[in-house]
Structures are given as C-alpha cells and as structure tokens.
PDB file as gemmi writes it, atoms N, CA and C in Angstrom:
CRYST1    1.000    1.000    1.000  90.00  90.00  90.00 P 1                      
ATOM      1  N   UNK A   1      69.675  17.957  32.008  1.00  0.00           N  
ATOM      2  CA  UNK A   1      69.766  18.118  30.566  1.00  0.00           C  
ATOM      3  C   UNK A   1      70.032  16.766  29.921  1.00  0.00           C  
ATOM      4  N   UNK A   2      69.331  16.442  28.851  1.00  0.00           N  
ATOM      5  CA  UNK A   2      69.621  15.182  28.097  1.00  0.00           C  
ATOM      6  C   UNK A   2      70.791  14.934  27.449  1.00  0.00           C  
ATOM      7  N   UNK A   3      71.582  14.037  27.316  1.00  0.00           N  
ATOM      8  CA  UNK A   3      72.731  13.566  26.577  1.00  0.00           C  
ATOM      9  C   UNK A   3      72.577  13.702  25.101  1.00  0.00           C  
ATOM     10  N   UNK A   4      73.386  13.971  25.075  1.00  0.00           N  
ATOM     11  CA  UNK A   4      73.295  14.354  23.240  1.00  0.00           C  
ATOM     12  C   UNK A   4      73.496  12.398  22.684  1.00  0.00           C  
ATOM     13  N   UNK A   5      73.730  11.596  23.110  1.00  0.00           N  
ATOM     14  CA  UNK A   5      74.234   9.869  22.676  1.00  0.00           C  
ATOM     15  C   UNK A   5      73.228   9.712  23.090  1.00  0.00           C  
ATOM     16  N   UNK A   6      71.680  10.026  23.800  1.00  0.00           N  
ATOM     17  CA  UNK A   6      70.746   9.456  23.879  1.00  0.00           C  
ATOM     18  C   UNK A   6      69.959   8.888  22.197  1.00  0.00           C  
ATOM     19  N   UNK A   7      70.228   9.986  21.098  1.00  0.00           N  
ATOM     20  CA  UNK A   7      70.135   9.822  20.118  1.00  0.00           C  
ATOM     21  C   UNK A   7      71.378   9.735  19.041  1.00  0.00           C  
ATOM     22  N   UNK A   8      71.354   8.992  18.392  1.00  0.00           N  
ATOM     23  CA  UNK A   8      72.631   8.519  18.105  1.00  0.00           C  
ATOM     24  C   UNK A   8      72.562   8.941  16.143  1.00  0.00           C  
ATOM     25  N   UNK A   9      70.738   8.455  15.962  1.00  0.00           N  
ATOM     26  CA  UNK A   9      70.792   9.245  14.549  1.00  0.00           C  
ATOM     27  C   UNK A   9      69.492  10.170  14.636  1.00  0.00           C  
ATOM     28  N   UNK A  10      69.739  11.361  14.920  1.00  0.00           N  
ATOM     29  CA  UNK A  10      68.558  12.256  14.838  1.00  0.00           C  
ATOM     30  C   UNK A  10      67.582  12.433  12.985  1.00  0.00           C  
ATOM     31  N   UNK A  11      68.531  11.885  12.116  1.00  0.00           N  
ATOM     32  CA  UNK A  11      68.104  12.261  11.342  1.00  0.00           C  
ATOM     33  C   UNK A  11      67.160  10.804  11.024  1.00  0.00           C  
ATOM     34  N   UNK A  12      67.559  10.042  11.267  1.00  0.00           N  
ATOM     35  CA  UNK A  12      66.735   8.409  11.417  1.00  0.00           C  
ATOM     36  C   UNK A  12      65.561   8.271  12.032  1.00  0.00           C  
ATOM     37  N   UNK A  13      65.445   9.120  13.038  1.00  0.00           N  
ATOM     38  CA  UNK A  13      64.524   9.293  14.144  1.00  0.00           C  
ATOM     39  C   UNK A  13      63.557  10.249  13.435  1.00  0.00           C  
ATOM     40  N   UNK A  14      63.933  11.044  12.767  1.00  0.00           N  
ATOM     41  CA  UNK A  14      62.843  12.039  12.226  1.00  0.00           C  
ATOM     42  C   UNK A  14      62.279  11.397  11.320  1.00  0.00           C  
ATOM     43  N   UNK A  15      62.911  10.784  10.144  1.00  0.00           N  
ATOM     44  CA  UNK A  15      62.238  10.053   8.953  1.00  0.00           C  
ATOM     45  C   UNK A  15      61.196   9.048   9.863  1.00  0.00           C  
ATOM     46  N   UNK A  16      61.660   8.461  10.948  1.00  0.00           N  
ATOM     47  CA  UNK A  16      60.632   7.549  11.260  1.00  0.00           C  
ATOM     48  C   UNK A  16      59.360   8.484  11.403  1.00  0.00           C  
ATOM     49  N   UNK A  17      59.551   9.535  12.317  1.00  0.00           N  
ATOM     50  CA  UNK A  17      57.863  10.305  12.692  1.00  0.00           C  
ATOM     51  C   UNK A  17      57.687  10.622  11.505  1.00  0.00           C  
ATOM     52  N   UNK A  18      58.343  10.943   9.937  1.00  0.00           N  
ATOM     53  CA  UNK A  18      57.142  11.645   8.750  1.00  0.00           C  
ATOM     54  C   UNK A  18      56.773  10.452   8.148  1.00  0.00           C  
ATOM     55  N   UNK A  19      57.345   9.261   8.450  1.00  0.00           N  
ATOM     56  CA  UNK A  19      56.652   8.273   7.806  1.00  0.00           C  
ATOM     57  C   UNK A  19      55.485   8.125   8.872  1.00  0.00           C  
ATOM     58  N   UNK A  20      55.707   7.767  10.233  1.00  0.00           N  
ATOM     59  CA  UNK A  20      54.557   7.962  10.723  1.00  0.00           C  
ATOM     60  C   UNK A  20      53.035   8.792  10.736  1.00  0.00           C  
ATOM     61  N   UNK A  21      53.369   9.634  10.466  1.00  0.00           N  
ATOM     62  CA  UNK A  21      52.318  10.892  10.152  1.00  0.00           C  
ATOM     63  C   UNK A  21      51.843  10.730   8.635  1.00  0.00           C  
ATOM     64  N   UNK A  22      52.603  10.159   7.734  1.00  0.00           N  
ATOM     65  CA  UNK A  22      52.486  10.001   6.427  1.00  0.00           C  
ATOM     66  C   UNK A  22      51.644   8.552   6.316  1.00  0.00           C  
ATOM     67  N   UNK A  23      51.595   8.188   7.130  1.00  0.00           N  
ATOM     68  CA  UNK A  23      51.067   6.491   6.996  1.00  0.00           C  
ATOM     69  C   UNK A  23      49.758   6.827   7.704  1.00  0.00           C  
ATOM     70  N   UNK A  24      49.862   7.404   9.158  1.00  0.00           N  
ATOM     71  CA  UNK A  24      48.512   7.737   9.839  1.00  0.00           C  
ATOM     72  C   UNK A  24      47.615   8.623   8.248  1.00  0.00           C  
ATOM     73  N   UNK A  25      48.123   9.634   7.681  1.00  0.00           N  
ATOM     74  CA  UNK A  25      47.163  10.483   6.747  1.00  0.00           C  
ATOM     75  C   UNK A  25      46.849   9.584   5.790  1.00  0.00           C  
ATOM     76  N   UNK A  26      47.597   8.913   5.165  1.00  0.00           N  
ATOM     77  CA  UNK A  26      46.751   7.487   4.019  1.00  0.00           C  
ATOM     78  C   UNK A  26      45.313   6.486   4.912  1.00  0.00           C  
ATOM     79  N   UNK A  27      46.203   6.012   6.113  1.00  0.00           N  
ATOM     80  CA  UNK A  27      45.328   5.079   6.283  1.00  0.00           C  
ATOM     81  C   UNK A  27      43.615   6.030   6.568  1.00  0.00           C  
ATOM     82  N   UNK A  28      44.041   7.297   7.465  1.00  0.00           N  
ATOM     83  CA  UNK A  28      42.235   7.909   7.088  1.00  0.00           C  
ATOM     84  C   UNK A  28      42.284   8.631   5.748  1.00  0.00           C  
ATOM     85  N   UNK A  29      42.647   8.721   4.675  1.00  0.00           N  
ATOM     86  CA  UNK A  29      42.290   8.817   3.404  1.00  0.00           C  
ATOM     87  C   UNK A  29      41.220   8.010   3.210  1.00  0.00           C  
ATOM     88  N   UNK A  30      42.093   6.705   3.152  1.00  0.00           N  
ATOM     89  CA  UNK A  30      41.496   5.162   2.313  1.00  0.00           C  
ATOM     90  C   UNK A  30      40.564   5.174   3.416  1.00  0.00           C  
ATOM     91  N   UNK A  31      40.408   5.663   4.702  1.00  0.00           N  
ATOM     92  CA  UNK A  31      39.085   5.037   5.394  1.00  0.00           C  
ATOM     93  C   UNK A  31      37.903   6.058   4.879  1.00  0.00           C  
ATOM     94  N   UNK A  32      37.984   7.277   4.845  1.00  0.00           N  
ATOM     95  CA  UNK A  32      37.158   8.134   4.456  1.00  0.00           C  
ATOM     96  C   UNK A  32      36.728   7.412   3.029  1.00  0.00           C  
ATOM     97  N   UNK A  33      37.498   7.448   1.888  1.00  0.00           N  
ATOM     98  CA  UNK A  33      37.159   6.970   1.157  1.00  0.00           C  
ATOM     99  C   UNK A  33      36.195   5.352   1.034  1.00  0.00           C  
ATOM    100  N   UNK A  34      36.860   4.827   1.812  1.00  0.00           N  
ATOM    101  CA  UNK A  34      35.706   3.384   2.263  1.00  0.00           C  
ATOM    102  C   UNK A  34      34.423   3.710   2.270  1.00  0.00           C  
ATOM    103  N   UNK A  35      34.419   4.890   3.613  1.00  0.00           N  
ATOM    104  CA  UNK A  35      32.985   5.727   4.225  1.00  0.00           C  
ATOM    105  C   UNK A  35      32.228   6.135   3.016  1.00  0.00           C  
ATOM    106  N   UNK A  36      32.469   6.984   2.321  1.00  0.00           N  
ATOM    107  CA  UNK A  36      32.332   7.160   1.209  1.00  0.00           C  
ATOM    108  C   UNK A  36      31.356   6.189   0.439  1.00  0.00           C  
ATOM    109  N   UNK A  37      32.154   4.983   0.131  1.00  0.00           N  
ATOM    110  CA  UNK A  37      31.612   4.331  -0.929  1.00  0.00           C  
ATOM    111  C   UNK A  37      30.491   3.127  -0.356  1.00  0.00           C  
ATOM    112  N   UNK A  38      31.085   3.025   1.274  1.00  0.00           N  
ATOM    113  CA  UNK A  38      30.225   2.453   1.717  1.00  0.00           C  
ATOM    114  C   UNK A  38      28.492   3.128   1.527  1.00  0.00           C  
ATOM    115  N   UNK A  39      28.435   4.157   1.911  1.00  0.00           N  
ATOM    116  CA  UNK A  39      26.834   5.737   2.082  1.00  0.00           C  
ATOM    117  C   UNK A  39      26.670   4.805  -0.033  1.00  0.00           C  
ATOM    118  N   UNK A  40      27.508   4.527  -0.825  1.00  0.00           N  
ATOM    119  CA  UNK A  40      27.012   4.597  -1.766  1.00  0.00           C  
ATOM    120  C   UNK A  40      26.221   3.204  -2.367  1.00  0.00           C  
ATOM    121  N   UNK A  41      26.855   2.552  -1.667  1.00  0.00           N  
ATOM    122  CA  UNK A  41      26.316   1.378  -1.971  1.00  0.00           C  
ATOM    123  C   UNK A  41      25.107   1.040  -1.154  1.00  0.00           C  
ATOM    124  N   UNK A  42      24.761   1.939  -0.496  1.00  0.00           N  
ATOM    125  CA  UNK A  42      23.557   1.699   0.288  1.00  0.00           C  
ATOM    126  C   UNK A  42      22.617   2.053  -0.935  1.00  0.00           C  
ATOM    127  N   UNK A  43      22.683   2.672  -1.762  1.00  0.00           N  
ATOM    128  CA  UNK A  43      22.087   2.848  -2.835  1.00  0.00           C  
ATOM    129  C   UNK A  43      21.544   1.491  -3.865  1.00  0.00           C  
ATOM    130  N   UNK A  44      22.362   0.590  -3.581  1.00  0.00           N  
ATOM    131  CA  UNK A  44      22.004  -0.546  -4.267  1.00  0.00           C  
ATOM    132  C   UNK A  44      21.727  -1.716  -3.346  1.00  0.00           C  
ATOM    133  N   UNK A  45      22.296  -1.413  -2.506  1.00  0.00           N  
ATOM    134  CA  UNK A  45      21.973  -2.574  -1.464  1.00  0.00           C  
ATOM    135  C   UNK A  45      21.179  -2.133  -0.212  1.00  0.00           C  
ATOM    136  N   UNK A  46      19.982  -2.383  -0.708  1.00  0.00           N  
ATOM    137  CA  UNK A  46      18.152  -1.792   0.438  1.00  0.00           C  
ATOM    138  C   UNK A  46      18.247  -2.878   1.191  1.00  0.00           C  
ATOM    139  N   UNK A  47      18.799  -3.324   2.286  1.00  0.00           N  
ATOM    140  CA  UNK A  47      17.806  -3.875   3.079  1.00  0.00           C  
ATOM    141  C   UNK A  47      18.525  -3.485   4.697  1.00  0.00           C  
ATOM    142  N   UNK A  48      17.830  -4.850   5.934  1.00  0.00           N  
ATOM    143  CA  UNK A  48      18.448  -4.714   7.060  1.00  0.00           C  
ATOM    144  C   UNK A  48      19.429  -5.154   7.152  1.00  0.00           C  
ATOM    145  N   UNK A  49      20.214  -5.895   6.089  1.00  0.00           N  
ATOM    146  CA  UNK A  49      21.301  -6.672   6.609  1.00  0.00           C  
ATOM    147  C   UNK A  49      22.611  -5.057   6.531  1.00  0.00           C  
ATOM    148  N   UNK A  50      22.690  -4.460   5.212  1.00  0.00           N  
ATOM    149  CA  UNK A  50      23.018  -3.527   4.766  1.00  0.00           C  
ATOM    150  C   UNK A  50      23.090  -2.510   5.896  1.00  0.00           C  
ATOM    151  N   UNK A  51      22.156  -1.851   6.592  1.00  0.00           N  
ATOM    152  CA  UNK A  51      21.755  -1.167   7.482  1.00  0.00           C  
ATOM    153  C   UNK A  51      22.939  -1.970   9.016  1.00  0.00           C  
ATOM    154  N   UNK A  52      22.766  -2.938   9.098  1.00  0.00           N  
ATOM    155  CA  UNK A  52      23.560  -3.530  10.248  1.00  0.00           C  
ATOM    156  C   UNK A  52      25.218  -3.722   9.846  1.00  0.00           C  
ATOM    157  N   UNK A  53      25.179  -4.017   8.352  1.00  0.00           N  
ATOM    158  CA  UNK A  53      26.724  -3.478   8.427  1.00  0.00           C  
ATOM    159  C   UNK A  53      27.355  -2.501   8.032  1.00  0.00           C  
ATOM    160  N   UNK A  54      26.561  -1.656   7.522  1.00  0.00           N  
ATOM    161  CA  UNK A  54      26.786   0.022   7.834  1.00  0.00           C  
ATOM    162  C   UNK A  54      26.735   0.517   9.285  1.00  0.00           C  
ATOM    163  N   UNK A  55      26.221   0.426   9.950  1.00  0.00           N  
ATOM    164  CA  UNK A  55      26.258   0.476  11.372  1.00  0.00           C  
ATOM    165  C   UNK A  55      27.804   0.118  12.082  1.00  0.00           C  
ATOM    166  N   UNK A  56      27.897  -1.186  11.583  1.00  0.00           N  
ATOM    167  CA  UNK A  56      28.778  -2.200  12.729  1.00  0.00           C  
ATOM    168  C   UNK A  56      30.207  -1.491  11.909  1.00  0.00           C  
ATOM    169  N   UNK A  57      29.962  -1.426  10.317  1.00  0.00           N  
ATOM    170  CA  UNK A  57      31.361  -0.874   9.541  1.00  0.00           C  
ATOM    171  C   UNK A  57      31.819   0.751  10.570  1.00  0.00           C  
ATOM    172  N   UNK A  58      30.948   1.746  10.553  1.00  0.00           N  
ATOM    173  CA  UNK A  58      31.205   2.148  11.664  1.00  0.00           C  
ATOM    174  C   UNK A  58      31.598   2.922  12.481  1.00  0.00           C  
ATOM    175  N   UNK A  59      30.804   1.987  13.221  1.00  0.00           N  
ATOM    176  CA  UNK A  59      31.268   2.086  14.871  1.00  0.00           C  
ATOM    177  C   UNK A  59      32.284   1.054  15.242  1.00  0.00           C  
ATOM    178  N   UNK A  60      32.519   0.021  14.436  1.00  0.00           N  
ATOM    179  CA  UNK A  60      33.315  -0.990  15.503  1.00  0.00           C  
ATOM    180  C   UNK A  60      34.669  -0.805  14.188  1.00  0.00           C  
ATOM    181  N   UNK A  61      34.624  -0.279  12.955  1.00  0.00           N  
ATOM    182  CA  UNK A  61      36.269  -0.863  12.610  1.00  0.00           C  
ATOM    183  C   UNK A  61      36.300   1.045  12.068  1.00  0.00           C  
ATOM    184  N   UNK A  62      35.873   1.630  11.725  1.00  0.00           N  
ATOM    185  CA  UNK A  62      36.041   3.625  11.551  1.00  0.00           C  
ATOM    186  C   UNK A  62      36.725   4.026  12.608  1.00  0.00           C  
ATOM    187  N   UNK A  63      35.742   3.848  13.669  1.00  0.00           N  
ATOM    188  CA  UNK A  63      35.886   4.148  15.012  1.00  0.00           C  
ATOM    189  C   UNK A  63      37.474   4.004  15.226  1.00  0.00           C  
ATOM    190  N   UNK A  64      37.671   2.073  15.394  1.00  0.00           N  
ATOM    191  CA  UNK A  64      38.918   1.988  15.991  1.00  0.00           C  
ATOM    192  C   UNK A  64      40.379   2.588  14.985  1.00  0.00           C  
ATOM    193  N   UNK A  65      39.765   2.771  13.882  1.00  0.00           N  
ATOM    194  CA  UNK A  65      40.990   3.459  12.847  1.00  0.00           C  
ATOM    195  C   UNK A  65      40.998   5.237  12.970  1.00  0.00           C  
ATOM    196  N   UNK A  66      40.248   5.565  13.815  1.00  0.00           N  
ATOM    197  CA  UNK A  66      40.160   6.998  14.357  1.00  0.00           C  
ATOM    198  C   UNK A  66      41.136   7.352  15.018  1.00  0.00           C  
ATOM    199  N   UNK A  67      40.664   6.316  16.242  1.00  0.00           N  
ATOM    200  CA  UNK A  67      41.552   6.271  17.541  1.00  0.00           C  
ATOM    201  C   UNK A  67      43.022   6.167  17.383  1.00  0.00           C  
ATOM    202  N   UNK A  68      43.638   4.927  16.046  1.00  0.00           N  
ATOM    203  CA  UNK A  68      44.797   4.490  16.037  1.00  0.00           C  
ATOM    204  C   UNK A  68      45.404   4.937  15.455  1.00  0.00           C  
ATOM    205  N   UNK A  69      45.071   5.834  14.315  1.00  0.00           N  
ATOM    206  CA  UNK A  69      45.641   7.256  13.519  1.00  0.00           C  
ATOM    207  C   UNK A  69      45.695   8.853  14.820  1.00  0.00           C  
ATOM    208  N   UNK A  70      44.570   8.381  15.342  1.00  0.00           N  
ATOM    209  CA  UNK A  70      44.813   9.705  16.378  1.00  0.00           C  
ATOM    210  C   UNK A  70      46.271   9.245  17.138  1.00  0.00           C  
ATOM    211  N   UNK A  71      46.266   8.386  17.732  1.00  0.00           N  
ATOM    212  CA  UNK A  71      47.488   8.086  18.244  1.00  0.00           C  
ATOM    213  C   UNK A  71      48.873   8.030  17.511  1.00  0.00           C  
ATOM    214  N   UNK A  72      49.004   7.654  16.524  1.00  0.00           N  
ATOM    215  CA  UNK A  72      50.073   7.735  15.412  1.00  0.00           C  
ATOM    216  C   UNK A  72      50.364   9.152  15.000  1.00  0.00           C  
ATOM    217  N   UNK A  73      49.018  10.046  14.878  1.00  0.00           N  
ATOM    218  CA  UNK A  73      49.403  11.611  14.800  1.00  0.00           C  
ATOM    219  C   UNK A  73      50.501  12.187  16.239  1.00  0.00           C  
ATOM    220  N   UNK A  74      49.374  11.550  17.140  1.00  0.00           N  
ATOM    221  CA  UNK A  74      49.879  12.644  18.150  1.00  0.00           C  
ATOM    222  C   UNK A  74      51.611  11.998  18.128  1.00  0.00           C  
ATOM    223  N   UNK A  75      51.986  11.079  17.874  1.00  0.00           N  
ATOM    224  CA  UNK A  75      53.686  10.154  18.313  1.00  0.00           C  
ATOM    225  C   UNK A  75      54.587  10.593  17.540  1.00  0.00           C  
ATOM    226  N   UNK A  76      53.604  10.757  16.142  1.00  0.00           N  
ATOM    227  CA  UNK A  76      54.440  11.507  15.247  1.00  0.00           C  
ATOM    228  C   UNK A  76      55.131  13.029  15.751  1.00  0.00           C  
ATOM    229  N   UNK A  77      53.851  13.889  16.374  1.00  0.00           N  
ATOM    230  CA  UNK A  77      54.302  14.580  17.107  1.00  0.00           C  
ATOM    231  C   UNK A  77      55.226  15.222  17.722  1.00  0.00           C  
ATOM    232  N   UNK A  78      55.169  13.985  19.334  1.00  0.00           N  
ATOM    233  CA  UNK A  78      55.860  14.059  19.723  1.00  0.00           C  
ATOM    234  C   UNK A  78      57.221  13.862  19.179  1.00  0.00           C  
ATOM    235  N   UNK A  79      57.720  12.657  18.136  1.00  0.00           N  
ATOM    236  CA  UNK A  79      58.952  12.240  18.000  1.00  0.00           C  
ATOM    237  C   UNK A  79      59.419  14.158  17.239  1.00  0.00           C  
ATOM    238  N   UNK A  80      58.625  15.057  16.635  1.00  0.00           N  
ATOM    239  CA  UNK A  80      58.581  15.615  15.927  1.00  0.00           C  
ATOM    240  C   UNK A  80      59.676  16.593  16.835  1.00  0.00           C  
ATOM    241  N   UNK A  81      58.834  16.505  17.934  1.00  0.00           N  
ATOM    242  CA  UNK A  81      59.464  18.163  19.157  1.00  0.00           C  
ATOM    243  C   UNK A  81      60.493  17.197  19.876  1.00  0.00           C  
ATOM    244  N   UNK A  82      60.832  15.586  20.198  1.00  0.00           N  
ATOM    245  CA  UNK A  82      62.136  15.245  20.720  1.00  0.00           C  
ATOM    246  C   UNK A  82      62.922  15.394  19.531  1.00  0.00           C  
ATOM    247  N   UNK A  83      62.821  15.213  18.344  1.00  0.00           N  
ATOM    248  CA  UNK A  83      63.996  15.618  17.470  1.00  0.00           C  
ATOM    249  C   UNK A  83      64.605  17.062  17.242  1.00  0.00           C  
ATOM    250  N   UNK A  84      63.771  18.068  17.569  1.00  0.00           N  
ATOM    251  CA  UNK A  84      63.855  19.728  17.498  1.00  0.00           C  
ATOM    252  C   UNK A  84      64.209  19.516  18.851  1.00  0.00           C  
ATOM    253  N   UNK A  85      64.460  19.060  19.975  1.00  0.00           N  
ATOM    254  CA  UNK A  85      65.047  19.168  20.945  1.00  0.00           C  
ATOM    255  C   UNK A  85      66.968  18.587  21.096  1.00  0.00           C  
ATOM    256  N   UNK A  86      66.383  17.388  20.619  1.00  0.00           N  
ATOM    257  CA  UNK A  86      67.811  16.860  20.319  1.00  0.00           C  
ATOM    258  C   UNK A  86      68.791  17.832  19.852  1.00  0.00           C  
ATOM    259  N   UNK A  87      68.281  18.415  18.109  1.00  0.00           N  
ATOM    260  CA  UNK A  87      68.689  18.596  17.311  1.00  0.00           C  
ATOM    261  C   UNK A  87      69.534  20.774  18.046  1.00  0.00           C  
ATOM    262  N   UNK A  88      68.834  21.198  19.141  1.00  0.00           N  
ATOM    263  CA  UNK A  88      69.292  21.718  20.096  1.00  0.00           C  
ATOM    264  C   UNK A  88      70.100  21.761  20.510  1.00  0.00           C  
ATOM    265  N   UNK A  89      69.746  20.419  21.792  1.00  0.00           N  
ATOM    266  CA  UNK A  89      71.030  20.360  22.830  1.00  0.00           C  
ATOM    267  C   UNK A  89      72.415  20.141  21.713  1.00  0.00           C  
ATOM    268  N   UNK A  90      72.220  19.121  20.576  1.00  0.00           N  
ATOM    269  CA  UNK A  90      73.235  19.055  19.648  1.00  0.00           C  
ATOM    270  C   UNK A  90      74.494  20.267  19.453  1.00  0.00           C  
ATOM    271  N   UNK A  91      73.274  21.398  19.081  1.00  0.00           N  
ATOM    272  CA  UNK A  91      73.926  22.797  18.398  1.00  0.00           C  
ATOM    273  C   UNK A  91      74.850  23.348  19.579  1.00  0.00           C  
ATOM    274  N   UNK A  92      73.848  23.150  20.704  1.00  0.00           N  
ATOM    275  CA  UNK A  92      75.002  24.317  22.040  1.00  0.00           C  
ATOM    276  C   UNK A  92      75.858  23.188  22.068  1.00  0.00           C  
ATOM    277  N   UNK A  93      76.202  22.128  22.168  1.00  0.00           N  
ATOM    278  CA  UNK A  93      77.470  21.442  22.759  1.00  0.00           C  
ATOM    279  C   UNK A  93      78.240  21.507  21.676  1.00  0.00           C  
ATOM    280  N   UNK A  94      78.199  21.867  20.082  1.00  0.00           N  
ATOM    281  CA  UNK A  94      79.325  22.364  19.090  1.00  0.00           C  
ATOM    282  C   UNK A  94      79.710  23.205  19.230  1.00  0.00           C  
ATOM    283  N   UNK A  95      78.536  24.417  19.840  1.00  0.00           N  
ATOM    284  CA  UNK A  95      79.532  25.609  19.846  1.00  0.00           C  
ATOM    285  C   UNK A  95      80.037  25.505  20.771  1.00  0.00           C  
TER     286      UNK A  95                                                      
END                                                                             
C-alpha cells in the first residue's frame, strides 16, 4: 500500500493534471484552427509551393502536435486516477 507522504499536496498535484489537460485542449484547438485556415488559404495561394507546404504543415508539425497532446491527455489522466487514489488511501488512514 502507498504512503499517504508520498504526496504531500494532493490538491497541487491535481491542479497540475487540469492545467495539463486544459493546455493539451487549447493547443489542438489553435491547431485545428491553423488546419482550418491553412485548407483556406489554399484558396488564394494556387500553386506547388503551397501544395508542399500544406503537405509538410501536416504531416511533419499536426502530426507531431497530435502525438504530444495525445500524451499530455493520457498524463493528465493518469495524474487524474493517482490523485483519486491518494485522495483514498488519505480517507481510510483518518478514519
């Protein structure tokens, strides 16, 4: 069983994961929104160069802001269910 002094501020620990989860949901907001305006400006800007950095926009920087919000979700997560655990063992060792 875990020590209840493993966490020292459970309530510190939680604000960190909703800021986490709160920061992962902006940053794919503003990327969707990028996506977005990027599809629109293809409208004014016809050519191959356009086409190659719609492409490269992406796959190489969408992509990696997928991945790094996916990961920030899932941590958020987790910190989400070690604090509902903490916040547990906490309760039985008062009573």
């Amino acid at each position: 069983m875990a020590d209840s002094s493993i966490m020292g501020n459970v309530t510190q620990v939680e604000n960190y994961g909703k800021n986490l989860q709160e920061v992962q949901q902006r940053v794919r907001d503003i990327f969707k929104k990028l996506q977005s305006q990027t599809k629109t400006i293809g409208n004014v800007w016809r050519d191959d160069q356009f086409k190659q950095f719609e492409d490269d926009f992406n796959t190489n920087i969408v992509r990696a802001i997928n991945e790094v919000t996916l990961k920030m979700e899932n941590e958020a997560r987790y910190i989400k269910g070690i604090v509902e655990l903490q916040r547990q063992i906490q309760a039985k060792k008062i009573r």
